[in-house]
C-alpha positions in Angstrom: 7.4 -10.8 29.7 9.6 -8.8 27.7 8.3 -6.4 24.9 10.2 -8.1 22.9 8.5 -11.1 23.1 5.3 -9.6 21.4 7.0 -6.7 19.4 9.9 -7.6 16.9 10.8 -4.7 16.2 11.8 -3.2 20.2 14.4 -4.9 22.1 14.4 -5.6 25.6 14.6 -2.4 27.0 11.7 -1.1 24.5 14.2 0.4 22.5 13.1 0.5 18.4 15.4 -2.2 16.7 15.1 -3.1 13.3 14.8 -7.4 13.0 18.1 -9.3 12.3 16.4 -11.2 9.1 19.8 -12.5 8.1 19.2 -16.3 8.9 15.8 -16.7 7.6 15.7 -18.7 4.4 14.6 -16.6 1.0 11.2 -17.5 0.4 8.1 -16.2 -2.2 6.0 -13.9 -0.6 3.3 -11.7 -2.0 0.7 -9.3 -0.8 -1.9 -7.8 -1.8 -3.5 -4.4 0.0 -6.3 -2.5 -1.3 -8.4 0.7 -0.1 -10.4 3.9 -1.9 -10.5 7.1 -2.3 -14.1 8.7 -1.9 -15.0 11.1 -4.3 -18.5 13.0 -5.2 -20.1 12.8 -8.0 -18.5 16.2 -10.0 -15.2 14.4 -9.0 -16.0 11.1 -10.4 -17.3 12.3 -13.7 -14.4 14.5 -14.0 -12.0 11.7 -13.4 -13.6 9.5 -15.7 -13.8 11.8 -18.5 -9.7 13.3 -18.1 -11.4 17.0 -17.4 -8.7 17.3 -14.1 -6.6 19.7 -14.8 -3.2 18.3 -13.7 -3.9 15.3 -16.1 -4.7 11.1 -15.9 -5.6 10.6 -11.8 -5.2 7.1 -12.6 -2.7 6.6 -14.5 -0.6 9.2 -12.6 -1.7 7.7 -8.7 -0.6 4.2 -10.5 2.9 5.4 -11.0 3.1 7.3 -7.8 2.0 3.9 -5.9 4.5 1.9 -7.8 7.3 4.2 -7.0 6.0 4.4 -3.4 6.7 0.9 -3.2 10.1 0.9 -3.9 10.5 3.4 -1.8 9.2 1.7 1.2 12.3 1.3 3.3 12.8 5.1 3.4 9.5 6.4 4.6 8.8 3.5 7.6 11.6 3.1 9.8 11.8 -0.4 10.6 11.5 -1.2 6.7 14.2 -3.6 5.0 15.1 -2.8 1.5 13.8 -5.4 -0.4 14.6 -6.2 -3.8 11.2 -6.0 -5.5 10.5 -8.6 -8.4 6.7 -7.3 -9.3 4.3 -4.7 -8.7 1.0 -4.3 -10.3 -1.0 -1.4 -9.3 -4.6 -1.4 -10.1 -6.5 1.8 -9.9 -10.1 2.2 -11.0 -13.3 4.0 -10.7 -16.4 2.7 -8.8 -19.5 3.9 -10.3 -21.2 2.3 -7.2 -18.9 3.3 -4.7 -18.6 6.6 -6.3 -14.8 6.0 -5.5 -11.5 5.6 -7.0 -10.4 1.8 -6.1 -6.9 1.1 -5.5 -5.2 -2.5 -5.5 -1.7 -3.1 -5.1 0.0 -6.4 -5.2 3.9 -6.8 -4.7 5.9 -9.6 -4.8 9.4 -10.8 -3.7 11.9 -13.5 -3.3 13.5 -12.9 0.3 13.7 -13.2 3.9 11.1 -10.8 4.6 7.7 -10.1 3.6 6.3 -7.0 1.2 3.1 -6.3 3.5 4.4 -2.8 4.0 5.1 -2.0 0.1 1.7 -3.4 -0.9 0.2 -0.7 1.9 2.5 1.8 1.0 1.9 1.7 -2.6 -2.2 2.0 -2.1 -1.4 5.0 0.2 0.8 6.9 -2.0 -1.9 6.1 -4.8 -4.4 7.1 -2.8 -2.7 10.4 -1.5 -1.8 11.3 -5.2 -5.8 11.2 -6.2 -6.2 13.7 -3.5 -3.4 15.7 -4.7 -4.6 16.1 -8.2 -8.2 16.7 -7.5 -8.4 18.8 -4.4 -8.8 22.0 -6.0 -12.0 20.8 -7.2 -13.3 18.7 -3.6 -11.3 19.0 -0.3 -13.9 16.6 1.5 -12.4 13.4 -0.6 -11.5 11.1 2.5 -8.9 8.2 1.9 -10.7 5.0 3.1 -10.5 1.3 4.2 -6.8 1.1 3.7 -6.1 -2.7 4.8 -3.8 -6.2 3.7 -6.2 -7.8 1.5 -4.0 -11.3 2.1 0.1 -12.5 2.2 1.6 -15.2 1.2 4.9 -16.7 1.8 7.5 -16.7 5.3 7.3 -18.1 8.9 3.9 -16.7 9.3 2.4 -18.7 6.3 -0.6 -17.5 4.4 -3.0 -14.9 5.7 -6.4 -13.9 4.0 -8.8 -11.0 5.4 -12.2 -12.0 5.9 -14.0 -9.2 4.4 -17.5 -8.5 5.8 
């Protein structure tokens, strides 16, 4: 058995390849990833009440995941530019969690799925919380990045079971 055969994106000499997606039909797909930022409690409150210094953590990690999104294609290799109809970007604070909460959900109408922007949008969110508070806590840790669920293409529907 080929690589190939289980890996799309390596030919058959286990060379990288990016997939030929030209004769599959345009489809809706959607995804959703999600994941958190871990914060302590000095790092939550100040959050919460605007007192970082570089500004809105949330509404600034929003933007910086949106913009991430379209920007998939140049960060992971393999990536095809996708023409993006929708992006929201949901980014709040847990009280419980004593976390920022980070939900992205991108949709298209293509050939190929937006798994990767929806992942790529809670990571750059995520990295741009830790960005504007770590001169206040360098122990934040980036957490439980994942594909919530994905709709649409060959593949057909996929939801996470979470436990």
């Amino acid at each position: 058995m080929a690589i190939a055969d289980d890996f799309t994106h390596f030919d058959d000499h286990g060379g990288a390849r990016m997939v030929d997606v030209s004769l599959k039909p345009d489809t809706r797909r959607t995804a959703v990833a999600a994941g958190r930022v871990l914060v302590n409690r000095e790092t939550w409150e100040l959050i919460r009440t605007g007192g970082v210094k570089k500004g809105d953590v949330l509404c600034v990690a929003r933007v910086a995941g949106i913009m991430a999104a379209k920007r998939t294609p140049d960060l992971i290799p393999m990536c095809h530019p996708i023409a993006i109809d929708g992006i929201e970007l949901d980014v709040y604070l847990s009280e419980e969690m004593t976390s920022v909460e980070i939900t992205a959900t991108v949709t298209c109408t293509g050939p190929t799925g937006v798994e990767m922007e929806a992942l790529t949008a809670v990571s750059a969110a995520a990295l741009t919380v830790y960005d504007m508070c770590k001169a206040v806590q360098r122990d934040m840790v980036i957490d439980d990045i994942r594909l919530l669920r994905k709709s649409g293409g060959q593949s057909g529907d996929f939801t996470r079971r979470e436990t």
